[in-house]
VEXGU-185460 format. One record per residue: y, x, z of N, C-alpha, C, O in turn. Coordinates in steps of 0.2 Angstrom, whole numbers, padded with zeros to 4 digits, always signed. Layout:
BEGIN
YXZYXZYXZYXZ;...
END
This chain:
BEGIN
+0858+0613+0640+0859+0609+0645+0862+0602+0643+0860+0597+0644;+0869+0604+0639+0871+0597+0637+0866+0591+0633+0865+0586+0635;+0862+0594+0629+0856+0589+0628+0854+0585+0632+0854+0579+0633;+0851+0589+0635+0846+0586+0644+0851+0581+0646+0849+0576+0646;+0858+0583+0649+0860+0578+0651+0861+0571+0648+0859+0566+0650;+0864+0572+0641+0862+0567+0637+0857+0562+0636+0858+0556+0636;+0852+0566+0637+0846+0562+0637+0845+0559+0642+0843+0553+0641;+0845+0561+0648+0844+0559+0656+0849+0553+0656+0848+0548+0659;+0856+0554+0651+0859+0546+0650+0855+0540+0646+0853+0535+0649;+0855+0542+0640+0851+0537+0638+0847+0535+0642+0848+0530+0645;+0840+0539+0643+0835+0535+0650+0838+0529+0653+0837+0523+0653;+0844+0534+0656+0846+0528+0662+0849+0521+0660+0849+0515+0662;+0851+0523+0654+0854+0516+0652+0848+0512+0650+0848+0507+0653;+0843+0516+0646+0838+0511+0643+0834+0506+0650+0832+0501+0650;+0835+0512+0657+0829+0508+0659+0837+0504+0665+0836+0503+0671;+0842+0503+0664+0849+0497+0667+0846+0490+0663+0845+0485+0665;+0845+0493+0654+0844+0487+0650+0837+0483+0651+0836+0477+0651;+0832+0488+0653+0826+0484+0653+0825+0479+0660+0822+0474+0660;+0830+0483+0667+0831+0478+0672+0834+0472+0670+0831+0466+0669;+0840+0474+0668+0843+0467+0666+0840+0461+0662+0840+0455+0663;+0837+0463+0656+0829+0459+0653+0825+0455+0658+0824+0449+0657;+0821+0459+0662+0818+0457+0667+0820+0452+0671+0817+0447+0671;+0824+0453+0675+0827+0447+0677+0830+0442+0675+0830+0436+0678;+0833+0444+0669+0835+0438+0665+0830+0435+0663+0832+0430+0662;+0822+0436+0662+0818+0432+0662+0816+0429+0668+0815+0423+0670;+0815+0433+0672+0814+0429+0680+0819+0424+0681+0816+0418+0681;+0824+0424+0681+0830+0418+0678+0828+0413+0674+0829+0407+0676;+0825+0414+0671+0824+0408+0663+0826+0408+0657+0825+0405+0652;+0829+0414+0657+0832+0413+0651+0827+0413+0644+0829+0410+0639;+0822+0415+0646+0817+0416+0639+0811+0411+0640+0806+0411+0637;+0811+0406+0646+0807+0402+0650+0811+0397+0654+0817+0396+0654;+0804+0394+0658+0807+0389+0662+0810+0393+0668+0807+0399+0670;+0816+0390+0672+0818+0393+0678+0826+0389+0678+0827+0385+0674;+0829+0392+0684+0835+0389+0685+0841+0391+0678+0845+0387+0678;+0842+0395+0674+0845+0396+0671+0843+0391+0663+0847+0390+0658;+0836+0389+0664+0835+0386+0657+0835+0377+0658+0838+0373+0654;+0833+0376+0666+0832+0368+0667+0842+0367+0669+0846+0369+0673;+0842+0361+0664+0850+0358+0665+0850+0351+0666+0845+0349+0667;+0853+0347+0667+0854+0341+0666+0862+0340+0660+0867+0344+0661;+0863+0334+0656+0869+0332+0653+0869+0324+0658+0864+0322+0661;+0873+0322+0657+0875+0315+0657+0881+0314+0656+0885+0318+0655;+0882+0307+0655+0889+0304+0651+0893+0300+0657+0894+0303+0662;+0894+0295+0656+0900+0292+0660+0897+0287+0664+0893+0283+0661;+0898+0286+0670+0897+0282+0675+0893+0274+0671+0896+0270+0667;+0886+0273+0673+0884+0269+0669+0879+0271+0663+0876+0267+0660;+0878+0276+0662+0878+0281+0656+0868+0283+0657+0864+0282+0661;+0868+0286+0652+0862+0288+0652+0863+0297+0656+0868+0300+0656;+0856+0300+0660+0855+0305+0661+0849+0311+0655+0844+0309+0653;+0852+0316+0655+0846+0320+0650+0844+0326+0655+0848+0330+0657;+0838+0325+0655+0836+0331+0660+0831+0336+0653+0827+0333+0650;+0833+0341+0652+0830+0346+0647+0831+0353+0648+0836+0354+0651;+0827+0357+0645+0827+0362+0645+0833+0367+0641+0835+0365+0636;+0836+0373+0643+0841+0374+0638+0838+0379+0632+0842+0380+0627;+0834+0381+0631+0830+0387+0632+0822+0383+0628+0818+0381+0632;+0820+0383+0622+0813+0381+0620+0811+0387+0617+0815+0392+0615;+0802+0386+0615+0801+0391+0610+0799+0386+0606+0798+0380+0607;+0800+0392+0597+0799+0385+0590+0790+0384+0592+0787+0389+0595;+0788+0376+0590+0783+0374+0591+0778+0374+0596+0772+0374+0597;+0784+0375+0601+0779+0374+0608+0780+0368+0611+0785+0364+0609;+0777+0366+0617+0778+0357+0618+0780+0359+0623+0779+0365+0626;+0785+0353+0626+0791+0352+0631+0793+0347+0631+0792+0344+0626;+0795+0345+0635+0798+0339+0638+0805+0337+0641+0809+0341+0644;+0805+0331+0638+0813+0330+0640+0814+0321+0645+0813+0315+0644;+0816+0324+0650+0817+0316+0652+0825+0313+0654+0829+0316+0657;+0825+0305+0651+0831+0303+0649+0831+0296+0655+0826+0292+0655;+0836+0297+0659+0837+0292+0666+0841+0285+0663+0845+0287+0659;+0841+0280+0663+0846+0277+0659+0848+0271+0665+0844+0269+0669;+0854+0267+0664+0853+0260+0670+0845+0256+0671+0840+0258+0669;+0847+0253+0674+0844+0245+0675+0847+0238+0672+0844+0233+0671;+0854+0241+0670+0854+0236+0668+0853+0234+0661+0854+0239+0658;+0851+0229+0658+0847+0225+0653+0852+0221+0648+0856+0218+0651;+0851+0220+0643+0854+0216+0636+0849+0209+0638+0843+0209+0641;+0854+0204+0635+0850+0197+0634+0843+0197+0637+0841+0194+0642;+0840+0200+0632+0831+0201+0631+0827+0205+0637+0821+0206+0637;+0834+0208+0641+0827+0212+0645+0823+0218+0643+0817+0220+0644;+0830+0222+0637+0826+0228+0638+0834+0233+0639+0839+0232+0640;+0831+0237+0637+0838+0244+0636+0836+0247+0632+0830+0249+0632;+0841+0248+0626+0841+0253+0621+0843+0261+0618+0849+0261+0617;+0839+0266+0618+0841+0271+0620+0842+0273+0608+0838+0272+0603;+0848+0278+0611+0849+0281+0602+0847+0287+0603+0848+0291+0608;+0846+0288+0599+0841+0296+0597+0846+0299+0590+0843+0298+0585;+0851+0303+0589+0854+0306+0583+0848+0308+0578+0843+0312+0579;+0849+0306+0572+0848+0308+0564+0845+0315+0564+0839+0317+0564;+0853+0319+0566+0852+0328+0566+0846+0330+0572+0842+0334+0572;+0846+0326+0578+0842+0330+0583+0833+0328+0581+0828+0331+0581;+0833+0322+0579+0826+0320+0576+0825+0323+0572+0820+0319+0570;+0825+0326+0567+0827+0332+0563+0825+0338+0563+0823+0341+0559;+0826+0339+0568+0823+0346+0571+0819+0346+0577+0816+0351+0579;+0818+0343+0579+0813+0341+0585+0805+0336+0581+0805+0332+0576;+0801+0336+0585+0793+0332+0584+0791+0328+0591+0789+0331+0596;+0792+0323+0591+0791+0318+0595+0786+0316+0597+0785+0310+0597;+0780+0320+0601+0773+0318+0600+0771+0313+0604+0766+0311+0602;+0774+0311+0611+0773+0307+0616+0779+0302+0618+0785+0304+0617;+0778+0297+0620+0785+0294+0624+0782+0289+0628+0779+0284+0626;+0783+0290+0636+0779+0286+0640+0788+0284+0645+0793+0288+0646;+0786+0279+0647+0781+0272+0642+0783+0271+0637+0788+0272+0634;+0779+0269+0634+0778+0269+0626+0785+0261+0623+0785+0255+0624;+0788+0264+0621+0795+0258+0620+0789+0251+0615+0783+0250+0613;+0796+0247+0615+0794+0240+0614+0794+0240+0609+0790+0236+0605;+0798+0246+0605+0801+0244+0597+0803+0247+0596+0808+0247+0599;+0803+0254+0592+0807+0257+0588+0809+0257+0581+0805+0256+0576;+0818+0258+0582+0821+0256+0575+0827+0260+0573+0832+0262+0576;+0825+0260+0565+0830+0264+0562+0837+0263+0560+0839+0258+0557;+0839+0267+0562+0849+0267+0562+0853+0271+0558+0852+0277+0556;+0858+0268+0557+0860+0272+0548+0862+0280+0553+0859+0285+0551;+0865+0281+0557+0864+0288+0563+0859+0290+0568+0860+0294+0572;+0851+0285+0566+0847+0289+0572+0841+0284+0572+0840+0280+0567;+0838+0286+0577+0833+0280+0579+0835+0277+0585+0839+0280+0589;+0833+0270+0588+0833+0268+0592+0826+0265+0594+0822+0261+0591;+0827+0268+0603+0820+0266+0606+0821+0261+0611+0825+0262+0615;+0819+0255+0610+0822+0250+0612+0814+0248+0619+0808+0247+0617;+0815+0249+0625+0811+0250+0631+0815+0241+0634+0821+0239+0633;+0806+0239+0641+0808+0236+0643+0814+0237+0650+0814+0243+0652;+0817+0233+0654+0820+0236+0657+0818+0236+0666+0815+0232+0669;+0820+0242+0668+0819+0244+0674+0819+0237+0678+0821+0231+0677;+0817+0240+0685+0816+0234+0689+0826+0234+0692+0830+0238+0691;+0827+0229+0696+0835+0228+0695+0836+0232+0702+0841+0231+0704;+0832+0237+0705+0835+0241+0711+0835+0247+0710+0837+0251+0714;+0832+0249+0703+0835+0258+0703+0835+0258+0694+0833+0253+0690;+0837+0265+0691+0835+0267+0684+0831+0268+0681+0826+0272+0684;+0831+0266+0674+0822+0267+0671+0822+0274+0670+0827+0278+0671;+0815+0276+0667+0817+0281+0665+0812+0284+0661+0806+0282+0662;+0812+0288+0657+0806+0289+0649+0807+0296+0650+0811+0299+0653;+0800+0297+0646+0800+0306+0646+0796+0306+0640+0792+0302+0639;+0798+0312+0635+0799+0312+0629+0794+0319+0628+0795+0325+0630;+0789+0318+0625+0784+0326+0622+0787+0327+0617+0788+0322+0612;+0790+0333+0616+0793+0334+0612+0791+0341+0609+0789+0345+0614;+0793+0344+0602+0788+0350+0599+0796+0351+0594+0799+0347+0591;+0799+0358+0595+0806+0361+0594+0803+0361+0586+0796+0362+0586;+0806+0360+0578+0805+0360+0572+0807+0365+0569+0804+0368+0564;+0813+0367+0572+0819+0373+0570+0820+0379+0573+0817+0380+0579;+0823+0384+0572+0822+0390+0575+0834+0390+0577+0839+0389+0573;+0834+0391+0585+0841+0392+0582+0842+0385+0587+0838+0381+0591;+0849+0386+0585+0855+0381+0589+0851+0374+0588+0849+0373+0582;+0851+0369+0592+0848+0362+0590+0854+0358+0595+0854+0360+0601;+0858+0355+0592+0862+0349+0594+0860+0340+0594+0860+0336+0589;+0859+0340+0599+0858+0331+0602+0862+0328+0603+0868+0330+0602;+0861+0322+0605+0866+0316+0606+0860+0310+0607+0856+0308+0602;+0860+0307+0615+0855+0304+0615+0862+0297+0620+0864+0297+0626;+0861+0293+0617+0867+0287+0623+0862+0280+0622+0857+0279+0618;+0864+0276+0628+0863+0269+0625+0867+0266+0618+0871+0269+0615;+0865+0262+0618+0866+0259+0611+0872+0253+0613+0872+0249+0617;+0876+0256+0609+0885+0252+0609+0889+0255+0614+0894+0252+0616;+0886+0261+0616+0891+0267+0621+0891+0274+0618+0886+0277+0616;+0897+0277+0619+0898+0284+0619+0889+0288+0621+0887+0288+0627;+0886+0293+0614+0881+0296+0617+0884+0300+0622+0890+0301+0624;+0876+0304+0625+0878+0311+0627+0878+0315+0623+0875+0314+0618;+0880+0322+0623+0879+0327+0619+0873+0334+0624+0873+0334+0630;+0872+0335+0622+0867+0343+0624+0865+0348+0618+0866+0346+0613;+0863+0355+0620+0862+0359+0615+0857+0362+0618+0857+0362+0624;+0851+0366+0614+0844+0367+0616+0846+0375+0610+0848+0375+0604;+0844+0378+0613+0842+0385+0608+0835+0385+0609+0832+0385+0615;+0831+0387+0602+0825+0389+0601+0822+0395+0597+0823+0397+0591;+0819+0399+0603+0817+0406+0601+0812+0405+0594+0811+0400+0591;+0810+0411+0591+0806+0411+0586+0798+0409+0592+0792+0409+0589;
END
């Protein structure tokens, strides 16, 4: 009898564990859902980062980045993209498609024309995870503090 009850523990445990699984994927955690979709943003003025927390390696996903209206000299707004996060990420879309893209001794920079002057622009990036594991971002305008964000990506 001591056996059996044993056993009838394990069971119960495995299948406490398999609920909590299951919901936590109903959640997002292994997918999209409220527990995966986040927003970062920076400081008054700042750029917004709407992404996923949660990627799988090599699958496509999207990130979209809110930024002012307001504009440099030229009428556009320049957004920086970190070294380390282009690094592990594949950048296969970017709509609207920037003015100019250019290299930075820390990143790239996508230099877009600027929003119209009663709300913010805003770009959405196709993007494919490189890396398996922890991926660290930093996406700001250019001559301000980025933002920071963190994306784990499943195998």
């Amino acid at each position: 009898m001591p056996v059996q009850r044993r056993s009838w523990t394990v069971q119960r445990v495995g299948w406490i564990v398999m609920a909590l699984v299951v919901i936590a994927a109903l959640l997002g955690l292994f997918s999209s859902g409220p527990l995966s979709s986040t927003t970062a943003q920076g400081a008054a003025g700042s750029v917004r980062i709407e992404y996923d927390r949660f990627e799988r390696f090599l699958t496509p996903s999207r990130l979209r980045v809110v930024f002012p209206a307001a504009a440099d000299a030229n009428g556009t707004v320049s957004l920086r993209f970190s070294r380390s996060y282009l690094e592990s990420i594949q950048i296969e879309q970017i709509q609207p498609e920037p003015r100019q893209s250019l290299t930075a001794a820390d990143g790239v920079v996508f230099v877009f024309s600027s929003a119209a002057a009663d709300g913010p622009g805003m770009a959405f990036f196709a993007i494919k995870p490189q890396e398996i594991g922890l991926v660290q971002g930093r996406i700001g305008l250019a001559g301000q503090p980025p933002v920071r964000f963190t994306q784990f990506v499943y195998p």
